[in-house]
Backbone bond lengths (Angstrom), bond angles and torsions (degrees), N, CA, C in turn:
res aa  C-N    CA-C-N  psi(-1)  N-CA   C-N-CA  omega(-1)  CA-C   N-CA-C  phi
1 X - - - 1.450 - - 1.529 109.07 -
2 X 1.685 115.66 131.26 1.080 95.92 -171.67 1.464 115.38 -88.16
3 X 1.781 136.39 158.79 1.652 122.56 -166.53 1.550 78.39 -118.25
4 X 1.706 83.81 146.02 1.788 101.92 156.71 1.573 86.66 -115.96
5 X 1.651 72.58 163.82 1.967 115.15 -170.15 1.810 94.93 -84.53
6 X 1.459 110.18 137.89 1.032 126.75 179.88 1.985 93.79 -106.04
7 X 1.511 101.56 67.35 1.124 98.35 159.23 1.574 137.31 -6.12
8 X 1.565 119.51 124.94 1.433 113.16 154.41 1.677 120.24 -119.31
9 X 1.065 123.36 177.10 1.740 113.26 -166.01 1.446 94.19 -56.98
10 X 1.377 136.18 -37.97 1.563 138.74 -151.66 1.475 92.15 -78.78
11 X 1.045 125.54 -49.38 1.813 127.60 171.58 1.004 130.50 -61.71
12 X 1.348 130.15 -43.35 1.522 152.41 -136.82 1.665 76.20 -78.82
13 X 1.565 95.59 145.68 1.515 112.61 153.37 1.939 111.21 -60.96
14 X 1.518 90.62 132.18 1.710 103.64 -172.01 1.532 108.23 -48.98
15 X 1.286 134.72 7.50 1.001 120.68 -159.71 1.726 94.70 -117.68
16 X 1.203 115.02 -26.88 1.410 139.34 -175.95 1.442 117.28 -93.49
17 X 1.579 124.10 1.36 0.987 130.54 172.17 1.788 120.82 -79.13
18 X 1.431 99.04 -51.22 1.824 96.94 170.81 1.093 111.04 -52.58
19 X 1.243 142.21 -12.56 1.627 131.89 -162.13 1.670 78.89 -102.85
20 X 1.041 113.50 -68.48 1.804 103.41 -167.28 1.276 131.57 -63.16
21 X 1.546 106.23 -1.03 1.553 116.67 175.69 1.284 106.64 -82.41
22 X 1.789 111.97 -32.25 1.414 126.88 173.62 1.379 121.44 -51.21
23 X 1.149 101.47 -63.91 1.893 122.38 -177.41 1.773 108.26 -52.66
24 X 1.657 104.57 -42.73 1.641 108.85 -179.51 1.728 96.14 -63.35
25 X 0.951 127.31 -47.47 1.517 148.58 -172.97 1.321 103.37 -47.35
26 X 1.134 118.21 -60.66 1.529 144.52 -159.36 1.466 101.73 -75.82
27 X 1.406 118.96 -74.69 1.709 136.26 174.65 1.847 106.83 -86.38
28 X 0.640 144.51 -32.90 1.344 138.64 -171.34 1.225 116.70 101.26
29 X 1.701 124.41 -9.63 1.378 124.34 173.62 1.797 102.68 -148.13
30 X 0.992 87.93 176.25 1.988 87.67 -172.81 1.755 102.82 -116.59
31 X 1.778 110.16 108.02 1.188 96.39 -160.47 1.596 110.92 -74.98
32 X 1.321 121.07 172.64 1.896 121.06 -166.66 1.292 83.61 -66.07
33 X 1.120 174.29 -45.81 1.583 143.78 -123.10 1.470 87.03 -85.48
34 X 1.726 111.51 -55.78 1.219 95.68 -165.40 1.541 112.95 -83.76
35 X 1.154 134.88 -19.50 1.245 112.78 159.82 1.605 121.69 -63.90
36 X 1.217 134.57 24.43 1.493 149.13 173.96 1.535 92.91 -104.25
37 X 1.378 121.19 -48.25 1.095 117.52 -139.81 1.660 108.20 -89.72
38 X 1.176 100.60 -20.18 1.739 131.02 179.98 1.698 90.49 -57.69
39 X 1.499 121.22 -44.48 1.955 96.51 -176.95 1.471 110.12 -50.19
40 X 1.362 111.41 -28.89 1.677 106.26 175.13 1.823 116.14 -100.50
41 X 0.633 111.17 81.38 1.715 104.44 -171.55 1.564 116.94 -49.67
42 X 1.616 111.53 -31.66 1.653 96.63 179.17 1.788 94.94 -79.82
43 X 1.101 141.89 -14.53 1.200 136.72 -157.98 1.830 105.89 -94.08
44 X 1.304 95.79 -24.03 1.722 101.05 159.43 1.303 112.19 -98.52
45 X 1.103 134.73 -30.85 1.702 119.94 164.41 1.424 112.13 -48.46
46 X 1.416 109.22 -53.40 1.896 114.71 168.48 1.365 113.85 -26.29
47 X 1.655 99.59 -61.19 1.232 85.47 -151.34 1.479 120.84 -76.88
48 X 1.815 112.35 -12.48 1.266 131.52 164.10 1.790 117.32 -73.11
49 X 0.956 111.31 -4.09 1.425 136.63 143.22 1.247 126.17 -38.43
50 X 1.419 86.20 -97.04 1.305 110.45 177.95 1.520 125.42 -43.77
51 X 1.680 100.65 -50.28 1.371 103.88 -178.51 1.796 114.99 -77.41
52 X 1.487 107.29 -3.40 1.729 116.71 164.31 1.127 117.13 -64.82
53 X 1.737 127.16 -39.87 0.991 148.63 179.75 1.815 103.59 -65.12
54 X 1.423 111.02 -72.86 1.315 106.43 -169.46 1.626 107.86 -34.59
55 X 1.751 84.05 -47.81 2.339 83.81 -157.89 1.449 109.36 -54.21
56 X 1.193 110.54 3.01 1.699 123.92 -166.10 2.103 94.38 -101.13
57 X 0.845 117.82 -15.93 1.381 120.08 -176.23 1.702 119.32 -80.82
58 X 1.139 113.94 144.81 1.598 141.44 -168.66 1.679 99.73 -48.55
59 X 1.442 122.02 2.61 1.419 121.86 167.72 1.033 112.15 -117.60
60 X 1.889 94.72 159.64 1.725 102.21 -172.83 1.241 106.59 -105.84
61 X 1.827 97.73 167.90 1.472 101.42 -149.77 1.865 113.70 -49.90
62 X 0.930 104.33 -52.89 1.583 112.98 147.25 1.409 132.56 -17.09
63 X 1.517 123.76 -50.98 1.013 117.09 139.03 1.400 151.90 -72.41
64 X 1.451 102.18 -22.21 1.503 111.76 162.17 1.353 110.71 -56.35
65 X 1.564 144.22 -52.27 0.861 163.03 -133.19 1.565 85.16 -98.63
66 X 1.327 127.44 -77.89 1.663 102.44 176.95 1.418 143.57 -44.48
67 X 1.489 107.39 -23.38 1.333 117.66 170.84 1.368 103.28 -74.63
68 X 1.295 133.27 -31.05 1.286 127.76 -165.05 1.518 108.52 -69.91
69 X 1.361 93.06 -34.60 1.817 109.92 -170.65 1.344 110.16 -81.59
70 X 1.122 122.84 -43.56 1.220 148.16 159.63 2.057 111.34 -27.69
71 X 1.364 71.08 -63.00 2.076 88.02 174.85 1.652 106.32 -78.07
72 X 0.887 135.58 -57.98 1.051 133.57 -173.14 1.588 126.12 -55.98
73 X 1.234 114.40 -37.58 1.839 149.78 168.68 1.538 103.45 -61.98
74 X 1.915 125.87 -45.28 0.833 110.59 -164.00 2.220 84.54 -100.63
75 X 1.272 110.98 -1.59 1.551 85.63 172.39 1.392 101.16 -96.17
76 X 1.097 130.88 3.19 1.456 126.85 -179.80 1.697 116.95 76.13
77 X 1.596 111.65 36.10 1.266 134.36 -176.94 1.390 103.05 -72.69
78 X 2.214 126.45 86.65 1.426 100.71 164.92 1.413 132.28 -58.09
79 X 1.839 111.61 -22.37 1.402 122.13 179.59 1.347 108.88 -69.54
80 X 0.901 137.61 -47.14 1.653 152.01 -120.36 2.005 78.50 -104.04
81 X 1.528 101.94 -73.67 1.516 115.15 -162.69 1.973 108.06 -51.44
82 X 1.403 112.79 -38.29 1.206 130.05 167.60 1.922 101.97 -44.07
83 X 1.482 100.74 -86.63 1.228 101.11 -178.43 1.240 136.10 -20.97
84 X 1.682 97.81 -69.13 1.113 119.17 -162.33 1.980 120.45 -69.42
85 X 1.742 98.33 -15.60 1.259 117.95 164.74 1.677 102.19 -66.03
86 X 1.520 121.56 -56.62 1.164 112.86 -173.46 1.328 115.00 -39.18
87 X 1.475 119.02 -62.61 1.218 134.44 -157.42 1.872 109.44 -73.25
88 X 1.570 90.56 -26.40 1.681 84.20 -179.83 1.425 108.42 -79.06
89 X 1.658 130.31 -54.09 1.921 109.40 160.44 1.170 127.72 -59.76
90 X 1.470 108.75 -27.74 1.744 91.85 -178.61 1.383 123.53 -61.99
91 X 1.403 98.98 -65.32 1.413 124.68 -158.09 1.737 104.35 -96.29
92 X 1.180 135.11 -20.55 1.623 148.57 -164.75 1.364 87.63 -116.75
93 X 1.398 134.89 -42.95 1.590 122.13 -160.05 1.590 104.68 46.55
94 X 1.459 108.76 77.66 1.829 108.30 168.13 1.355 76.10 -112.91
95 X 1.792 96.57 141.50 1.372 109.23 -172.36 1.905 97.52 -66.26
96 X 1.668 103.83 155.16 1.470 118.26 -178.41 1.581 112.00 -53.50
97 X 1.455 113.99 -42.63 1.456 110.39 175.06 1.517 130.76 -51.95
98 X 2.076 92.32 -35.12 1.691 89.48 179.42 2.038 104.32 -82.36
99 X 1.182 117.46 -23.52 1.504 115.23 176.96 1.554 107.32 -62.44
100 X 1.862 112.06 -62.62 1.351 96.60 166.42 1.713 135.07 -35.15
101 X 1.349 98.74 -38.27 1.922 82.25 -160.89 1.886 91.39 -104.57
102 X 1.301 131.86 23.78 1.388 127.39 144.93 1.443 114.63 -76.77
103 X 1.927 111.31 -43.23 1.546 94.08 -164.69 1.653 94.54 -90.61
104 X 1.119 148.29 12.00 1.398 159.55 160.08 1.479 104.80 -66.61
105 X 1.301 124.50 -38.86 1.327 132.43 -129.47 2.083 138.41 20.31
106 X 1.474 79.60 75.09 1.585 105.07 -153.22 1.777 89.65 -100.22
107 X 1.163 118.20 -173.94 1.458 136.50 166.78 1.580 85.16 -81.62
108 X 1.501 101.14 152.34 1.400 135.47 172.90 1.704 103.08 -76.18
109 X 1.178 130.49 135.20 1.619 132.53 169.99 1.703 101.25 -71.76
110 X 1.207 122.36 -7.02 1.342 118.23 174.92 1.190 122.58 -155.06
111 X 1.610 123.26 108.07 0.967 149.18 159.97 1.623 121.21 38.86
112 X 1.583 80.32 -84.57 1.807 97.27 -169.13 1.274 121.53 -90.43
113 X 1.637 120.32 16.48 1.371 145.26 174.90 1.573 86.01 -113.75
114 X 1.522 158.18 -31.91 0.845 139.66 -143.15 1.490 93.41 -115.66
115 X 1.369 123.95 -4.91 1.330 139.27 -178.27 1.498 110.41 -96.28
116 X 1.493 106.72 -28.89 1.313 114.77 165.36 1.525 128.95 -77.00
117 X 1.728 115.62 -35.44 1.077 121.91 178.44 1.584 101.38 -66.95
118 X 1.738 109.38 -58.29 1.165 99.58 -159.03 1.912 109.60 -60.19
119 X 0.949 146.19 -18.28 1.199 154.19 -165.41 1.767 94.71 -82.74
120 X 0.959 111.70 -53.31 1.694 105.34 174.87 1.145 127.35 -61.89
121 X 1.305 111.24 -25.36 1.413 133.91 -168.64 1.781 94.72 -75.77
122 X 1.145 114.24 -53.72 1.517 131.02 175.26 1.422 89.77 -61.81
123 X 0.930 140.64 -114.11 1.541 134.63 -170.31 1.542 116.62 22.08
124 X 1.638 80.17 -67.42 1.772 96.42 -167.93 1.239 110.78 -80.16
125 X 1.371 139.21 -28.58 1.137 142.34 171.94 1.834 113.95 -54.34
126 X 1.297 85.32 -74.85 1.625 94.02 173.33 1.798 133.33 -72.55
127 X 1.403 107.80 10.35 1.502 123.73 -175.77 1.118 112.05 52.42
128 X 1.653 117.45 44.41 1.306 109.81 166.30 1.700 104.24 92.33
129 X 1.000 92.18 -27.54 2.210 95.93 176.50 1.473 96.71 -59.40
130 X 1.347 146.34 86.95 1.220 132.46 171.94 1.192 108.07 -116.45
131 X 1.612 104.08 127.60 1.733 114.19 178.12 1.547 105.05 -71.66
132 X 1.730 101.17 149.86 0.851 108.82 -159.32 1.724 121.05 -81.75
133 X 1.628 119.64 -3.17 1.340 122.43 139.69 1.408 114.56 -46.73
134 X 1.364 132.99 -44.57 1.279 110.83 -157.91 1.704 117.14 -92.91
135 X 1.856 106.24 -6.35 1.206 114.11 141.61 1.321 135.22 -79.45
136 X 1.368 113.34 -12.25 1.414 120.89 176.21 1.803 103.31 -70.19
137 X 1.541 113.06 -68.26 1.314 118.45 155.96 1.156 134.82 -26.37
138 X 1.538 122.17 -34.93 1.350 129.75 157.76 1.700 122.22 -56.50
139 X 1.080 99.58 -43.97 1.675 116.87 -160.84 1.442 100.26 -86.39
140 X 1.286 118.56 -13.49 1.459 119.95 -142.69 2.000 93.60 -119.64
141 X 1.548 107.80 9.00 1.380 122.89 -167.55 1.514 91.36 -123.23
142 X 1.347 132.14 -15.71 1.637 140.70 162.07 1.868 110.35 117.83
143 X 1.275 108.11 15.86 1.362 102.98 176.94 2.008 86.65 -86.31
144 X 1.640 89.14 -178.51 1.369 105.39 176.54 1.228 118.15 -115.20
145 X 1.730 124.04 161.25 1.710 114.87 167.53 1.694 103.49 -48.21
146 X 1.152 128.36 -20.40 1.931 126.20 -162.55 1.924 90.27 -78.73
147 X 1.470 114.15 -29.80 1.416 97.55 -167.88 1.393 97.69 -100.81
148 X 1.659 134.33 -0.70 0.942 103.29 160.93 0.999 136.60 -96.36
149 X 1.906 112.69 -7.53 1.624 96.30 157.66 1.822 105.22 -73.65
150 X 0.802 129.44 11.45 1.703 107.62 -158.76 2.006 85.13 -95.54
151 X 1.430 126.65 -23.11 1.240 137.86 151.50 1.463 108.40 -33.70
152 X 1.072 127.35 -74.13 1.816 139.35 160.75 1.584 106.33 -42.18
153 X 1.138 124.76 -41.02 1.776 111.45 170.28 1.898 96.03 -65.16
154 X 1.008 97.85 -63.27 1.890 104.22 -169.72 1.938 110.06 -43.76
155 X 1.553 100.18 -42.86 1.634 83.05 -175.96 1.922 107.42 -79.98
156 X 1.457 118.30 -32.68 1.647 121.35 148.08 1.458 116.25 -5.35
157 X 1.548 102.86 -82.68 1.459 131.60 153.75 1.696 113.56 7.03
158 X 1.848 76.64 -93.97 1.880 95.40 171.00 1.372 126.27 -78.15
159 X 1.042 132.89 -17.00 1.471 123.45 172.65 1.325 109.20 -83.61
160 X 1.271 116.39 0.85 2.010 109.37 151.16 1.024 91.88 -57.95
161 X 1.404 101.10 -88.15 1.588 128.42 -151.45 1.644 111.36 -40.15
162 X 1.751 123.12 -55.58 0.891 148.55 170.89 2.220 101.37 -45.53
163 X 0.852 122.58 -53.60 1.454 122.20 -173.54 1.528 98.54 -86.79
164 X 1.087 132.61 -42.14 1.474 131.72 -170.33 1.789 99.73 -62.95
165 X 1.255 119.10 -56.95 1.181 145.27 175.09 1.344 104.38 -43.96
166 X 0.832 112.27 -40.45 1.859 130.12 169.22 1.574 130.05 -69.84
167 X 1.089 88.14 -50.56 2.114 107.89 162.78 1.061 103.47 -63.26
168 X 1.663 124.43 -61.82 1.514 112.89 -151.71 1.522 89.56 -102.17
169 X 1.346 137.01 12.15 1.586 118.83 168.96 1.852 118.06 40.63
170 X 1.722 81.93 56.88 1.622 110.69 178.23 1.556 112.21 -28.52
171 X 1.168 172.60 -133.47 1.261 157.90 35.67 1.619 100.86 -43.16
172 X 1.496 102.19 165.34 1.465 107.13 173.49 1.988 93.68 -109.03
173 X 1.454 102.88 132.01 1.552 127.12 174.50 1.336 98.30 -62.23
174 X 1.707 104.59 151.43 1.481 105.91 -165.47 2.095 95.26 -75.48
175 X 0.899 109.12 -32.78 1.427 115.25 -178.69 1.426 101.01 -39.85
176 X 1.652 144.04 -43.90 0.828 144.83 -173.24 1.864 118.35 -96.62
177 X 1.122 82.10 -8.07 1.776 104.79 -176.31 1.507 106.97 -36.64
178 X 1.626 117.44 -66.91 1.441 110.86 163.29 1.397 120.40 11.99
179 X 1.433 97.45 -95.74 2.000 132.17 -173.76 1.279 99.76 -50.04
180 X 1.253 122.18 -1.85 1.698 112.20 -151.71 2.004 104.03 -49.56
181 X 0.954 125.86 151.93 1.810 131.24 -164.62 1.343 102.93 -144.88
182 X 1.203 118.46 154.50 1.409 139.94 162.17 1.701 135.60 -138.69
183 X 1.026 102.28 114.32 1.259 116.77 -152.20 1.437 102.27 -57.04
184 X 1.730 108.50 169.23 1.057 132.38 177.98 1.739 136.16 -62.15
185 X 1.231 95.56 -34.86 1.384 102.23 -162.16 1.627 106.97 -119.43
């Protein structure tokens, strides 16, 4: 089997180092995705990109954070789903019931988060082929056509992270250890 290097700033290709000096800077440690992600340096700028872009989107942090979980749960992300649990009670405070029944894959305890998951969930399932009931149903719960492509930036997002995470068979950092998850399939 072949192993990738879970990069550190002293390793990382020179080009992939400012981003990870950042993140240690930022969090206090550099979590493995992105030291995975550092063998490709434009492919970790992306994804710090990308996820600049989302936080910039018509949802709150709260909702970002379910779509994330949402995507990640239905790609079967143990890194991604770990994390992103951390960050959604710690630091997001999404109440425990809506984190519990995403990484469960349960109904949402509330509504218009459960309108959000399930709509992402469709996204990712169907590659974006989404019939147009299940955007009607979306829209028709008070999001807008603007959040449902901004849904398509968010699964973008995670299917880096989510497939990269997958290739290089991330470990999950003890920082995230908590959430630790195990996938479905």
């Amino acid at each position: 089997m072949t192993e990738f290097v879970t990069h550190t700033i002293e390793s990382a290709p020179a080009a992939a180092r400012p981003a990870l000096e950042t993140a240690r800077a930022r969090l206090g440690f550099i979590p493995n995705l992105y030291g995975n992600l550092a063998e490709a340096p434009a492919a970790l700028q992306a994804y710090f990109d990308l996820s600049a872009q989302f936080d910039k989107t018509s949802f709150t942090p709260v909702e970002r954070q379910v779509a994330l979980l949402a995507i990640s749960t239905e790609n079967n992300c143990e890194f991604c789903v770990a994390a992103h649990s951390v960050i959604a009670r710690k630091m997001v405070k999404v109440p425990d019931a809506v984190v519990d029944a995403l990484r469960a894959g349960t109904v949402l305890p509330d509504a218009r988060l459960e309108a959000l998951a399930a709509f992402t969930r469709v996204v990712v399932r169907d590659r974006g082929f989404v019939s147009s009931a299940a955007v009607d149903a979306f829209l028709g719960t008070g999001f807008t056509r603007q959040q449902a492509i901004e849904v398509v930036l968010a699964v973008s997002m995670k299917t880096l992270s989510n497939y990269a995470n997958h290739l290089t068979h991330t470990k999950t950092n003890p920082e995230f250890a908590a959430e630790s998850w195990k996938r479905t399939i």
